[in-house]
Biopython code that builds the backbone (N, CA, C, O; Angstrom):
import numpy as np
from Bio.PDB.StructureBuilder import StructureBuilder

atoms = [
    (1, "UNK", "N", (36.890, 30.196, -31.548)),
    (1, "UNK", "CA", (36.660, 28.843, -31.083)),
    (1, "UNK", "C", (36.332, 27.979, -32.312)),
    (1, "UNK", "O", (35.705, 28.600, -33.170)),
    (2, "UNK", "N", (36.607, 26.690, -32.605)),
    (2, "UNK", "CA", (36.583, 25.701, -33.231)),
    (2, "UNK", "C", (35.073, 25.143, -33.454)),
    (2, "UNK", "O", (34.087, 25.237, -32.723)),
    (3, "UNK", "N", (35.233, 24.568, -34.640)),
    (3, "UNK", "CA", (33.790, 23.750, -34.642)),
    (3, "UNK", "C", (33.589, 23.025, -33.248)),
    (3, "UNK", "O", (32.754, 23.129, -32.350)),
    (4, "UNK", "N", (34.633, 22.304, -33.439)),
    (4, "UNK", "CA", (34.266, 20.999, -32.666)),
    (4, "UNK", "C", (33.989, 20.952, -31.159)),
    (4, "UNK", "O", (33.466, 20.091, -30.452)),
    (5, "UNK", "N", (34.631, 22.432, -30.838)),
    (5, "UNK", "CA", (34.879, 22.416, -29.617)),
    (5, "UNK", "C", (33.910, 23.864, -28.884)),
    (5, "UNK", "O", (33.990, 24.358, -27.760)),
    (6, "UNK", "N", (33.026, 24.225, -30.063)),
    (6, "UNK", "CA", (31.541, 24.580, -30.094)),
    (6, "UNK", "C", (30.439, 23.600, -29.627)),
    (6, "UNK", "O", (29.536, 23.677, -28.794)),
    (7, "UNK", "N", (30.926, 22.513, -30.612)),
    (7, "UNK", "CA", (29.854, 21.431, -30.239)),
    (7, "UNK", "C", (30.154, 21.207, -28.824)),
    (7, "UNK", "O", (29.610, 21.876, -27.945)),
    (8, "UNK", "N", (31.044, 20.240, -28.570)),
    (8, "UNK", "CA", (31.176, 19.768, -27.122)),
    (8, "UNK", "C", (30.590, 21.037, -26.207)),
    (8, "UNK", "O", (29.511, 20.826, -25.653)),
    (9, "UNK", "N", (31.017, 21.919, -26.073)),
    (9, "UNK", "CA", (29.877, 23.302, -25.452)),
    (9, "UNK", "C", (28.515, 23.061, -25.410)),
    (9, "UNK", "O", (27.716, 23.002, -24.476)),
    (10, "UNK", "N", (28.395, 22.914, -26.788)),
    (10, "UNK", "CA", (26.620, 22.287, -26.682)),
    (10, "UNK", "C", (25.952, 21.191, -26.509)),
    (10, "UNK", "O", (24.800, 21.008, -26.904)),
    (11, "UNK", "N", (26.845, 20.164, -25.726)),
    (11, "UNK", "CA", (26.841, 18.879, -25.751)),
    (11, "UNK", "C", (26.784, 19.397, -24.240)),
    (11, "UNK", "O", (25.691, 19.230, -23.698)),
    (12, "UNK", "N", (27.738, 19.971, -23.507)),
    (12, "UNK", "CA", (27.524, 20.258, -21.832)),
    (12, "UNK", "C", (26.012, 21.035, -21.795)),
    (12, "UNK", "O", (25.061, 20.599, -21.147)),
    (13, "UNK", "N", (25.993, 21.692, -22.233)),
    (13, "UNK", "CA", (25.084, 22.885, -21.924)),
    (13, "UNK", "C", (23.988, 21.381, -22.340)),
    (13, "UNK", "O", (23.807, 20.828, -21.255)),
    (14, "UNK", "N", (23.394, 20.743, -23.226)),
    (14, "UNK", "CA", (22.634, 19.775, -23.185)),
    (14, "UNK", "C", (22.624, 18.756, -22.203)),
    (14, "UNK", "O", (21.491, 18.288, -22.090)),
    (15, "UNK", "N", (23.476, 18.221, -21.432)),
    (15, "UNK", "CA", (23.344, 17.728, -20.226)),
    (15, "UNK", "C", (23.414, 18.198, -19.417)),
    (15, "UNK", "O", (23.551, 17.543, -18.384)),
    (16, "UNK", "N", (23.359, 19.849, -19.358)),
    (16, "UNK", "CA", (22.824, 20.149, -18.083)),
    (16, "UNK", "C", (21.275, 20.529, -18.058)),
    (16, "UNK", "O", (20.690, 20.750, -16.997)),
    (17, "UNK", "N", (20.535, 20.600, -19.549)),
    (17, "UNK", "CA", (19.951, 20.635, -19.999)),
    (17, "UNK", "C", (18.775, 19.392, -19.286)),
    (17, "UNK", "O", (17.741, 19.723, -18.706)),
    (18, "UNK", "N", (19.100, 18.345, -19.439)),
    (18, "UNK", "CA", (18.938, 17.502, -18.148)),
    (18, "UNK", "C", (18.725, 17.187, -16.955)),
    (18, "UNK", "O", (18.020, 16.322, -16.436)),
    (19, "UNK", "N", (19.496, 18.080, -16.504)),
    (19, "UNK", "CA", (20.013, 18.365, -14.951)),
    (19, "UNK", "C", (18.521, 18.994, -15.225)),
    (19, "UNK", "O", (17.746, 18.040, -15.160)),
    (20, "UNK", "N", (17.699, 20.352, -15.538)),
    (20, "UNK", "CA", (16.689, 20.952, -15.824)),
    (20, "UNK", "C", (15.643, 20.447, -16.079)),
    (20, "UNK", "O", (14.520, 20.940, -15.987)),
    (21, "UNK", "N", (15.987, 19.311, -16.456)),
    (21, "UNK", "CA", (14.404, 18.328, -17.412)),
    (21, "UNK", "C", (14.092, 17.702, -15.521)),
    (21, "UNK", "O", (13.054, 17.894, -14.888)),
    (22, "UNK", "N", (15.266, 17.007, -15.051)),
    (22, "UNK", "CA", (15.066, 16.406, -13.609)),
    (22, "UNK", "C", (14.668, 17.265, -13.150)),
    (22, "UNK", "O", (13.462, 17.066, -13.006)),
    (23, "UNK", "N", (14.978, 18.337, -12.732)),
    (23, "UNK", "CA", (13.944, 19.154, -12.018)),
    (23, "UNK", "C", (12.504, 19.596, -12.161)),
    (23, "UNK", "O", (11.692, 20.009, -11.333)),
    (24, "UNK", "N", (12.440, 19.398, -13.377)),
    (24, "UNK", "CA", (10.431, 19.510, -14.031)),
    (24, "UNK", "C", (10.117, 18.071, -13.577)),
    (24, "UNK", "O", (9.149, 18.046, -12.817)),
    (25, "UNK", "N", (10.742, 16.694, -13.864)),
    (25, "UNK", "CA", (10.351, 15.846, -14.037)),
    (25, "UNK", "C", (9.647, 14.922, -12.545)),
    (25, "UNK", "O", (8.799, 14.032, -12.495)),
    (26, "UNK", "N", (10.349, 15.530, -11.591)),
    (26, "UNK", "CA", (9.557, 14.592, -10.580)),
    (26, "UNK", "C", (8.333, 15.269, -9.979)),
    (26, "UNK", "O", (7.726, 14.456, -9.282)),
    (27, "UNK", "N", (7.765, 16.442, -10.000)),
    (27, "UNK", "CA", (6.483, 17.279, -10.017)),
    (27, "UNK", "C", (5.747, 16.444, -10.664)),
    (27, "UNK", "O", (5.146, 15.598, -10.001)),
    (28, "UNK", "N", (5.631, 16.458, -11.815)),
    (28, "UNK", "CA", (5.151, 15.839, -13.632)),
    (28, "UNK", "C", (5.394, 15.053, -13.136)),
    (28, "UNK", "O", (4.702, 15.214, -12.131)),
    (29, "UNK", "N", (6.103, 13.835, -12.938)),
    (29, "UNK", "CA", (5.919, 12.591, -11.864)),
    (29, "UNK", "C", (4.816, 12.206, -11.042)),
    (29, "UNK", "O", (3.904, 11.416, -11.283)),
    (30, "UNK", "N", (4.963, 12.637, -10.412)),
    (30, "UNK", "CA", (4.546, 12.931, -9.043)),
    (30, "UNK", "C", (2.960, 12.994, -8.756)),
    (30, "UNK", "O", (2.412, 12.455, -7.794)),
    (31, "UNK", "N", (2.301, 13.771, -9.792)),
    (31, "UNK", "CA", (0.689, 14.364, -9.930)),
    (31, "UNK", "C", (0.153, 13.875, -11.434)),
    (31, "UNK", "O", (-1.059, 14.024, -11.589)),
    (32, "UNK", "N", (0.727, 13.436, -12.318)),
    (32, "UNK", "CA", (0.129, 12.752, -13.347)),
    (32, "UNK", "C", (-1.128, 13.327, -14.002)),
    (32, "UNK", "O", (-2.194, 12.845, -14.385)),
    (33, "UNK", "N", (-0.539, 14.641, -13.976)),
    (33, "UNK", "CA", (-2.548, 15.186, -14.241)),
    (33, "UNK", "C", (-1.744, 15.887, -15.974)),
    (33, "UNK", "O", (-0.588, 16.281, -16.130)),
    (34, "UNK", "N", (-2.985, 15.811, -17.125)),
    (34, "UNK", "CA", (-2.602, 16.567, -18.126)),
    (34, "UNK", "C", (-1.658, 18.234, -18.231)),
    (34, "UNK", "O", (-0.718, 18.762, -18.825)),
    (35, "UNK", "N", (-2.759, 18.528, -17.142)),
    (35, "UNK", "CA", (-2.517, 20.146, -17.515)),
    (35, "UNK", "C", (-1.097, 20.395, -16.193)),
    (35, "UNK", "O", (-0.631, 21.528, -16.068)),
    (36, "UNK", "N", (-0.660, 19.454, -15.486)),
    (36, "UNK", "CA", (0.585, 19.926, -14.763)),
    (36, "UNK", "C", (1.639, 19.335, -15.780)),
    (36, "UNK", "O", (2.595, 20.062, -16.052)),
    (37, "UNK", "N", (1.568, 18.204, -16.314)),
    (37, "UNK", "CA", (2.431, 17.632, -17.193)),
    (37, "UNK", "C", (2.789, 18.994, -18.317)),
    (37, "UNK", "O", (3.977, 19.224, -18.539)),
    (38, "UNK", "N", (1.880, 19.729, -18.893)),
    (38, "UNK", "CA", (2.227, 20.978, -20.103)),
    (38, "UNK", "C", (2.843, 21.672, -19.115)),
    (38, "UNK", "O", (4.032, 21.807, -19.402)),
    (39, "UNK", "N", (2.566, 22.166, -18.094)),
    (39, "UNK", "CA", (3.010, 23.245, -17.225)),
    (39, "UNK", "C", (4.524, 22.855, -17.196)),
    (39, "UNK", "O", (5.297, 23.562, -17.843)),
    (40, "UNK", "N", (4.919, 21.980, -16.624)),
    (40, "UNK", "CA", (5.795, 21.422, -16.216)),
    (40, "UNK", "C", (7.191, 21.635, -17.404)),
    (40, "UNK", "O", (8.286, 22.187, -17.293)),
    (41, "UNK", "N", (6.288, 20.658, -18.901)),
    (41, "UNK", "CA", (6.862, 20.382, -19.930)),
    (41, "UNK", "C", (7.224, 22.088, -20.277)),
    (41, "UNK", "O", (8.393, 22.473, -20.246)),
    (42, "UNK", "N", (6.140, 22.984, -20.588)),
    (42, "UNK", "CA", (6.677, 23.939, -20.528)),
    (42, "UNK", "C", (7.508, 25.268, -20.195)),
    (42, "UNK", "O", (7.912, 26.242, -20.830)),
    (43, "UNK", "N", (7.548, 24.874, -19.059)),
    (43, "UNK", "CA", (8.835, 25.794, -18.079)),
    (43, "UNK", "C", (9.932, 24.748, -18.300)),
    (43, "UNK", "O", (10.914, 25.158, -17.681)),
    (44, "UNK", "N", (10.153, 23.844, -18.764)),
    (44, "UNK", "CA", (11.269, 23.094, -18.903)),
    (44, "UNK", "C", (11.517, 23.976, -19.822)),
    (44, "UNK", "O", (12.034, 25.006, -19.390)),
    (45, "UNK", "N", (11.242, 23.909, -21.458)),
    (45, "UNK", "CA", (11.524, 24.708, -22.479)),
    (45, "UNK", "C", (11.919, 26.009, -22.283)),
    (45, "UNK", "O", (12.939, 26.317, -22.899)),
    (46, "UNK", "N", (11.461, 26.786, -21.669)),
    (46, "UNK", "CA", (11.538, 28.215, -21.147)),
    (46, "UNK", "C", (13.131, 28.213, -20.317)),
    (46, "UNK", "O", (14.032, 29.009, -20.582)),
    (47, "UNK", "N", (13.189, 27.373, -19.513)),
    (47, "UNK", "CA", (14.302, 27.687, -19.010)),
    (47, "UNK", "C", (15.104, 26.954, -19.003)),
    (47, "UNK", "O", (15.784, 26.777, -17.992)),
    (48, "UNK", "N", (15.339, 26.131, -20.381)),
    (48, "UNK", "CA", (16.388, 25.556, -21.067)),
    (48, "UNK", "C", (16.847, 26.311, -22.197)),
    (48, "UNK", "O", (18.003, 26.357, -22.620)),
    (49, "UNK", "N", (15.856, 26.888, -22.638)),
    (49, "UNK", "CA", (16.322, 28.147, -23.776)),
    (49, "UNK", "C", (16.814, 29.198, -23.167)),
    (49, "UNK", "O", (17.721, 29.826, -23.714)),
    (50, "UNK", "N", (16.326, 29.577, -21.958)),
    (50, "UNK", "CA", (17.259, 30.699, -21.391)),
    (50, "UNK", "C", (18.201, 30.360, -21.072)),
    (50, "UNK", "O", (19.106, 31.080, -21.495)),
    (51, "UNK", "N", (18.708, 29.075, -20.133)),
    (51, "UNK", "CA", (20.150, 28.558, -20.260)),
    (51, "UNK", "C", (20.770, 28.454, -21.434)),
    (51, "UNK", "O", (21.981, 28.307, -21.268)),
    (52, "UNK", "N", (20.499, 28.466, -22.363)),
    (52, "UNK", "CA", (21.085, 28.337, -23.733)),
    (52, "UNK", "C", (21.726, 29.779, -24.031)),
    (52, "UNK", "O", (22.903, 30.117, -24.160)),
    (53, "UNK", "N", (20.321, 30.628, -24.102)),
    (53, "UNK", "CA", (20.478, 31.917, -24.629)),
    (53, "UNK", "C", (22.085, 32.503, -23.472)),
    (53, "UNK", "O", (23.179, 32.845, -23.920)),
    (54, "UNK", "N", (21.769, 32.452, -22.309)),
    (54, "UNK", "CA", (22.588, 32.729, -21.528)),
    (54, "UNK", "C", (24.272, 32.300, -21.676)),
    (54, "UNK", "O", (25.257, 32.982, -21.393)),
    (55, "UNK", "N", (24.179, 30.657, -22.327)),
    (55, "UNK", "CA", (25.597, 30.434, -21.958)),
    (55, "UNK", "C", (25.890, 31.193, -23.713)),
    (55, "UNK", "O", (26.812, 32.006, -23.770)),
    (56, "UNK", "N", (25.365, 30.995, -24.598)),
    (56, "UNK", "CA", (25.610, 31.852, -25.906)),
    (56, "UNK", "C", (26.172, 33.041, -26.213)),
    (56, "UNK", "O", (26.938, 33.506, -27.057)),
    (57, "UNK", "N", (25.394, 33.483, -25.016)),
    (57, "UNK", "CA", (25.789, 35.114, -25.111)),
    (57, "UNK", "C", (27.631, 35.112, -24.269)),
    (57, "UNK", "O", (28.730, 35.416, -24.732)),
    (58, "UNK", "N", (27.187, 34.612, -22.886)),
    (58, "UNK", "CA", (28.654, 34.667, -22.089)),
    (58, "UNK", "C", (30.186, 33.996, -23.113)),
    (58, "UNK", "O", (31.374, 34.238, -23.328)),
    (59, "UNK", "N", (29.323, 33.246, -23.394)),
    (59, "UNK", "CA", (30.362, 31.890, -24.337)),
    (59, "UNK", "C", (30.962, 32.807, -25.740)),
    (59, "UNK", "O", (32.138, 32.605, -26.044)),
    (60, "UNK", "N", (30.343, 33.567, -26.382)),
    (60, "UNK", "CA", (29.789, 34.235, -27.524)),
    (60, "UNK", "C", (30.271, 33.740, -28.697)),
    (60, "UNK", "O", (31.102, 34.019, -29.561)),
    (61, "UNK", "N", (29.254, 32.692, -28.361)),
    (61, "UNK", "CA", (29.018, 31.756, -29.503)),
    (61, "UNK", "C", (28.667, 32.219, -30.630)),
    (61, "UNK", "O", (28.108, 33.304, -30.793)),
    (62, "UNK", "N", (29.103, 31.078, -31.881)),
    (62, "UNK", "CA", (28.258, 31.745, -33.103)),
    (62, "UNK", "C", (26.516, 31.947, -33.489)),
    (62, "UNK", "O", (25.683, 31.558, -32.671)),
    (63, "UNK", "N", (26.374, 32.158, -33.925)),
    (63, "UNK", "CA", (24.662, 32.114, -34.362)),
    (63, "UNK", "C", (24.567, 30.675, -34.734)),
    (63, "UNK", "O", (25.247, 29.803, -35.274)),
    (64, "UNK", "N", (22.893, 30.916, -33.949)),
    (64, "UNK", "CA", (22.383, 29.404, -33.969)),
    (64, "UNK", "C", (22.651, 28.286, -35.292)),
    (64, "UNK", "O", (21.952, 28.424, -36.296)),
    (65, "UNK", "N", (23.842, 27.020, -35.233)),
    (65, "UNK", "CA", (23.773, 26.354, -36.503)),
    (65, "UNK", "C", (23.173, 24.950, -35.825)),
    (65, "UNK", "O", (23.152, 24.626, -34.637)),
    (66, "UNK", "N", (22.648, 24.168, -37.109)),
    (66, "UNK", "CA", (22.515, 23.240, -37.162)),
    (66, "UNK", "C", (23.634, 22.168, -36.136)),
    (66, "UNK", "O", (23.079, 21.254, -35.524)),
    (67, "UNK", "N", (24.778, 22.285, -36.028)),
    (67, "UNK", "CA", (25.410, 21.524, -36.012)),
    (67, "UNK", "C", (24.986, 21.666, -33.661)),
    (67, "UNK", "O", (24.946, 20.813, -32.774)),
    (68, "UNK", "N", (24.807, 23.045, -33.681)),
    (68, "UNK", "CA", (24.410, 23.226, -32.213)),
    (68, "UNK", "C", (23.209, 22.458, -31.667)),
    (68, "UNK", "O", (23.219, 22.346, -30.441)),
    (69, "UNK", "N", (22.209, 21.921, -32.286)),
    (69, "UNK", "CA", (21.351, 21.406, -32.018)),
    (69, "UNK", "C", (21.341, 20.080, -31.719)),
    (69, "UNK", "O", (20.623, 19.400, -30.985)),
    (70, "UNK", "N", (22.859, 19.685, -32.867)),
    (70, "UNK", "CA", (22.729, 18.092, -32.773)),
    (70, "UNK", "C", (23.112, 17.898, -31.502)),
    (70, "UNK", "O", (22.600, 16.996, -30.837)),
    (71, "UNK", "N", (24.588, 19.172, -30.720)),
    (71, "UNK", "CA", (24.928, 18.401, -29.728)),
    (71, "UNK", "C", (24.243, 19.016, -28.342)),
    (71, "UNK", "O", (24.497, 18.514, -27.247)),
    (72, "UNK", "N", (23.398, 20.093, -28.490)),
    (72, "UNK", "CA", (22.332, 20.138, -27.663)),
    (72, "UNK", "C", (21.537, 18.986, -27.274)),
    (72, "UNK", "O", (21.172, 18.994, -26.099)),
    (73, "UNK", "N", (21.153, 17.913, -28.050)),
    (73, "UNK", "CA", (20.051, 16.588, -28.268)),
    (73, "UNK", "C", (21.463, 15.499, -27.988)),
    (73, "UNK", "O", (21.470, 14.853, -26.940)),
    (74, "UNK", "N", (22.110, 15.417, -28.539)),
    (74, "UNK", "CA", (23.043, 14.575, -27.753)),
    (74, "UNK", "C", (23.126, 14.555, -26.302)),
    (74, "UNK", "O", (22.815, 13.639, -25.541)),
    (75, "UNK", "N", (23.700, 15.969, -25.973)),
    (75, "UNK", "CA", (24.228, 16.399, -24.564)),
    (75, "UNK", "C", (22.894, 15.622, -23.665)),
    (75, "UNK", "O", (23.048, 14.941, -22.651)),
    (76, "UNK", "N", (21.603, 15.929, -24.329)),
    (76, "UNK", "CA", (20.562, 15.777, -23.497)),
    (76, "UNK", "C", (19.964, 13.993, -23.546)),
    (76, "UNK", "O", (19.310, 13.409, -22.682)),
    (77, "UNK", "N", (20.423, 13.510, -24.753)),
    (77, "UNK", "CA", (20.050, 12.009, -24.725)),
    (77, "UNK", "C", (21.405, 11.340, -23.775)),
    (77, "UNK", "O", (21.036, 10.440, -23.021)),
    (78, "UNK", "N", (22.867, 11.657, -23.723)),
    (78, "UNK", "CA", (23.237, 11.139, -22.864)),
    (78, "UNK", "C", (23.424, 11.812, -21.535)),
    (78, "UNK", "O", (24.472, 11.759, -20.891)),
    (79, "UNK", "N", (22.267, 12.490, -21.144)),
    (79, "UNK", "CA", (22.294, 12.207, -19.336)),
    (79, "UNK", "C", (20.736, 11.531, -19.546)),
    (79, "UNK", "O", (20.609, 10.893, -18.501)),
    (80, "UNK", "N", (19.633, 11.352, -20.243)),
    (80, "UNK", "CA", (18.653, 10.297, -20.339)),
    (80, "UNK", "C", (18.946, 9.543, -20.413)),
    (80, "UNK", "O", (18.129, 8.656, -20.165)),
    (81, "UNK", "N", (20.183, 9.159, -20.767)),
    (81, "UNK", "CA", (20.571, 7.651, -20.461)),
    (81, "UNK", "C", (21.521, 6.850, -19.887)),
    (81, "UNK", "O", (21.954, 5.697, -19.882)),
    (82, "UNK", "N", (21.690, 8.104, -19.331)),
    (82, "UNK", "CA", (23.071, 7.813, -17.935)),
    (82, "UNK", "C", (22.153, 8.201, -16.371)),
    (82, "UNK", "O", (21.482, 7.441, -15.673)),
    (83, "UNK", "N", (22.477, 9.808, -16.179)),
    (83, "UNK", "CA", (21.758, 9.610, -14.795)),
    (83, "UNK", "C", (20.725, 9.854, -14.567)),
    (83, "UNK", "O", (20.270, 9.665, -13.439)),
    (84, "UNK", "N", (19.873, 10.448, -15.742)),
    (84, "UNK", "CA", (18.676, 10.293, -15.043)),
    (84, "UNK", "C", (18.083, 8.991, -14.663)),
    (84, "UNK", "O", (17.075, 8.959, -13.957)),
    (85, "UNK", "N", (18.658, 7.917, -15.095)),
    (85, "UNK", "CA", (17.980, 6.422, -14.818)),
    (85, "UNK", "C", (18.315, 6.115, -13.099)),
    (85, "UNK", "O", (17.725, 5.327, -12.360)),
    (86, "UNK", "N", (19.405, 6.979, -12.791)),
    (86, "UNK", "CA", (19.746, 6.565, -11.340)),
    (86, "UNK", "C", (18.964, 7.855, -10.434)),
    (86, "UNK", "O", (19.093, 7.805, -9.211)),
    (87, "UNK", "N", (18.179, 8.971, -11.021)),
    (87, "UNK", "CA", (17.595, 10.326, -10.513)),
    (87, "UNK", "C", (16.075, 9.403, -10.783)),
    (87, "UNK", "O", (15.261, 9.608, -9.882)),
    (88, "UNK", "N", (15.707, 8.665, -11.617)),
    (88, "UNK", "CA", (14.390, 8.114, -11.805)),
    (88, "UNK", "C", (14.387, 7.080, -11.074)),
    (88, "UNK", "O", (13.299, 6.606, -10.746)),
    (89, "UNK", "N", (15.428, 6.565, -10.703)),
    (89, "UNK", "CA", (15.024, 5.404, -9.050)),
    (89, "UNK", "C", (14.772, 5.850, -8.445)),
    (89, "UNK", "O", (13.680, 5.496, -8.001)),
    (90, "UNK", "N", (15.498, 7.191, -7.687)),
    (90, "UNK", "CA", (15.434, 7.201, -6.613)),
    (90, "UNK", "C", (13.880, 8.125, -6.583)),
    (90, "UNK", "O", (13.024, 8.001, -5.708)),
    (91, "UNK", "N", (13.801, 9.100, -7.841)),
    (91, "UNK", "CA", (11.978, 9.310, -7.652)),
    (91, "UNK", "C", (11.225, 8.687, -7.530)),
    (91, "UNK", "O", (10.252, 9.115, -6.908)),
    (92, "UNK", "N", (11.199, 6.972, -8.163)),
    (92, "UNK", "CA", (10.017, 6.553, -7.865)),
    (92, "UNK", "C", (10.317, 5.509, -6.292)),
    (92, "UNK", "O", (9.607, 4.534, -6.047)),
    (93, "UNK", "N", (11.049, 5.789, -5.708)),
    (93, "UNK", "CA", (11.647, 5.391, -4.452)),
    (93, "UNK", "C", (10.840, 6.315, -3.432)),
    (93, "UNK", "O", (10.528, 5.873, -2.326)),
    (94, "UNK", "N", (10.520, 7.571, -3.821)),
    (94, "UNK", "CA", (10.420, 8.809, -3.315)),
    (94, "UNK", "C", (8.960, 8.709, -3.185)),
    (94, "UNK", "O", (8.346, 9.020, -2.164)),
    (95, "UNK", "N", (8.375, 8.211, -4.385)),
    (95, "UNK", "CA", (7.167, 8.633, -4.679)),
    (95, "UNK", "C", (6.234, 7.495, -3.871)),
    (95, "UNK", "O", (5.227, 7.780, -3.223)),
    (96, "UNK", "N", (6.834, 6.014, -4.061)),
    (96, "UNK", "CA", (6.301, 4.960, -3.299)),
    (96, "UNK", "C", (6.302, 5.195, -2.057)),
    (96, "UNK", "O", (5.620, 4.428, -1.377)),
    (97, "UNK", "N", (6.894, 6.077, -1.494)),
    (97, "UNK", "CA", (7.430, 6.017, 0.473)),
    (97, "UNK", "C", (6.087, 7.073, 0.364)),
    (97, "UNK", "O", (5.092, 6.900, 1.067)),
    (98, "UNK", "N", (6.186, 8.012, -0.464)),
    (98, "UNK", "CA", (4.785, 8.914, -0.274)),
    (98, "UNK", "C", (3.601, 8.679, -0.062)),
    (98, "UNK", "O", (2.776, 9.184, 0.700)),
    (99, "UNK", "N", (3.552, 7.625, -1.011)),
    (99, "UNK", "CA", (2.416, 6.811, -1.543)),
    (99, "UNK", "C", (1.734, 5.769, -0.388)),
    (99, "UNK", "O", (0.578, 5.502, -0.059)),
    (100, "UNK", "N", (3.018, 5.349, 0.025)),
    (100, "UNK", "CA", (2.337, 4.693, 1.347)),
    (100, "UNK", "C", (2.496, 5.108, 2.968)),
    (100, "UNK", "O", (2.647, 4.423, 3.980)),
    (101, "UNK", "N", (2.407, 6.327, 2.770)),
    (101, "UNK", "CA", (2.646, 7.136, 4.068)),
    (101, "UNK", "C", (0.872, 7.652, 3.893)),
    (101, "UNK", "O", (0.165, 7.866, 4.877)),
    (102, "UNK", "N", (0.426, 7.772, 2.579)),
    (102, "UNK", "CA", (-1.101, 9.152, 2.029)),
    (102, "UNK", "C", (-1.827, 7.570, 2.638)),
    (102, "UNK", "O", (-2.388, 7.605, 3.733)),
    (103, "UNK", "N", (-1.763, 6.203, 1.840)),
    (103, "UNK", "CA", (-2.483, 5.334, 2.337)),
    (103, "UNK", "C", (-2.859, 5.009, 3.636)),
    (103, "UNK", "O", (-3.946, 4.928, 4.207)),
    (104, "UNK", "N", (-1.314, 4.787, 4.074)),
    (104, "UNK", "CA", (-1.352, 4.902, 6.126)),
    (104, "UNK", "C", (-2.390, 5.774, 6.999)),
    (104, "UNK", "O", (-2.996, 5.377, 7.994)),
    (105, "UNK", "N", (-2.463, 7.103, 6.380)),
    (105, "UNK", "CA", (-3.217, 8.311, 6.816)),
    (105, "UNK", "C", (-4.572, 7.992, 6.689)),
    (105, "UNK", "O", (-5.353, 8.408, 7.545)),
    (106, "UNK", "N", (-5.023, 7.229, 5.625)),
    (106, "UNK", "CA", (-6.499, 7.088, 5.559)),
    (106, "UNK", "C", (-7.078, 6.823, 6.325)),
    (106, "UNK", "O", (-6.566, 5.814, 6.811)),
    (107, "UNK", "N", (-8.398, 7.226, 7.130)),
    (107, "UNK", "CA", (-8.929, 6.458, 7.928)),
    (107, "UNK", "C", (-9.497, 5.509, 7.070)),
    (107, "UNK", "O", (-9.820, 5.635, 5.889)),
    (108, "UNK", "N", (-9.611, 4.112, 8.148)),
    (108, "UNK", "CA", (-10.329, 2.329, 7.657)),
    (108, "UNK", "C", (-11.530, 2.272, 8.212)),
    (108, "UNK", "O", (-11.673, 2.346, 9.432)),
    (109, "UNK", "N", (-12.519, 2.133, 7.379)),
    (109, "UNK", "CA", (-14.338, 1.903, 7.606)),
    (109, "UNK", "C", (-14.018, 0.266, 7.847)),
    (109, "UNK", "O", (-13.399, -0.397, 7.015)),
    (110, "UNK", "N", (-14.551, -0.299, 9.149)),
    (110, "UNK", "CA", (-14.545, -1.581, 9.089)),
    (110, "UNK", "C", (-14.511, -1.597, 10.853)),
    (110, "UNK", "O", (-14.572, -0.523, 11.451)),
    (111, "UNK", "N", (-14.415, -2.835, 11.568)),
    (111, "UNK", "CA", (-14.973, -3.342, 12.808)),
    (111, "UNK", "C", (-14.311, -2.091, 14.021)),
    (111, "UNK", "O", (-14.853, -1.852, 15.100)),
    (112, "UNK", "N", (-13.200, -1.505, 13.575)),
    (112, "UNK", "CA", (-12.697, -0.298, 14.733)),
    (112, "UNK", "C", (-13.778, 0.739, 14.262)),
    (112, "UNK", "O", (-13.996, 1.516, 15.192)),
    (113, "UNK", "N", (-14.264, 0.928, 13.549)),
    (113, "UNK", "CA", (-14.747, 2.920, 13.488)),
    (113, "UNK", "C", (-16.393, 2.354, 13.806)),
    (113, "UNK", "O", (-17.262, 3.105, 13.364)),
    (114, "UNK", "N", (-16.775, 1.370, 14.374)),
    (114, "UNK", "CA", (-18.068, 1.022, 14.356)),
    (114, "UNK", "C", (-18.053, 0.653, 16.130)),
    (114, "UNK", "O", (-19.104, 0.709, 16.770)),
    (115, "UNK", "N", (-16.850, 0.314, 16.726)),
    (115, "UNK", "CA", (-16.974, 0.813, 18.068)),
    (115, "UNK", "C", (-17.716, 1.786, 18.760)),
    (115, "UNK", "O", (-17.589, 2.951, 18.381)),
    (116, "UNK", "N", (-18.311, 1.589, 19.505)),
    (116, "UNK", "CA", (-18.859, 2.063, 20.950)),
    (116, "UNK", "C", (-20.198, 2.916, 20.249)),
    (116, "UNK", "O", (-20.894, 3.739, 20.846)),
    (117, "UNK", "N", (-20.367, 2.435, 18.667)),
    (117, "UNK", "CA", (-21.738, 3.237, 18.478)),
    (117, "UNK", "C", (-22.955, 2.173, 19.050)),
    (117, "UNK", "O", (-22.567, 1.088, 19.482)),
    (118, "UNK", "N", (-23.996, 2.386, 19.055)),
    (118, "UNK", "CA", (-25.161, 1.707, 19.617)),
    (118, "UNK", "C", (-26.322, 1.675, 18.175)),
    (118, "UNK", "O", (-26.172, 2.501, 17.274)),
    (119, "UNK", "N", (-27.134, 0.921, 18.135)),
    (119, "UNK", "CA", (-27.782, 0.562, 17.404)),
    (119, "UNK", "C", (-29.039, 0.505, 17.991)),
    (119, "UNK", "O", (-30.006, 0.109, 17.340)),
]
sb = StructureBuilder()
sb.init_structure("model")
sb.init_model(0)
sb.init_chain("A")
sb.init_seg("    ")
for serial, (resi, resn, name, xyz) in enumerate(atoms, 1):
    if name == "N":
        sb.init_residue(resn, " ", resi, " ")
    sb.init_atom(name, np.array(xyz, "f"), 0.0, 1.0, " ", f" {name:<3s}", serial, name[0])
structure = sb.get_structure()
């Protein structure tokens, strides 16, 4: 197989790479807490390198070069800037309908919950 047509390999495998980050990303969204954000961030890594390692081996690619990385980070900056922008609407689409479904649920302290008590 060809340089070039190594790269483009690692240019897919980086946007699907993506496809992977969206799936960590609306959890890590979602709960905003430090230690789910590492969790999160880190099983991304884990099983973007195993997708890697995986298509490498099937693909049998050369040993890791420089030139694989660039289009790994490519592959992965253009779906950040293609669909995940249309996968990040519709999360925070997702997250607002949540958001005001948890509010709805609250019970309201005020002139109803002070009914029929006696004083």
């Amino acid at each position: 197989m060809s340089g070039f047509r190594i790269f483009l390999v690692c240019v897919f495998i980086g946007v699907f790479g993506g496809v992977i980050y969206d799936a960590f990303f609306l959890p890590r969204d979602l709960c905003r807490t430090k230690w789910l954000r590492f969790v999160c961030d880190f099983l991304f890594c884990l099983c973007f390198g195993a997708f890697y390692l995986f298509s490498a081996v099937n693909l049998a690619l050369p040993p890791l070069r420089f030139f694989h990385l660039l289009g790994l980070l490519l592959g992965l900056f253009l779906y950040l800037k293609s669909f995940h922008k249309i996968i990040a609407f519709f999360s925070e689409k997702l997250y607002n309908k949540i958001l005001s479904k948890v509010h709805k649920r609250k019970p309201r302290h005020g002139r109803r919950s002070q009914r029929g008590k006696t004083s």
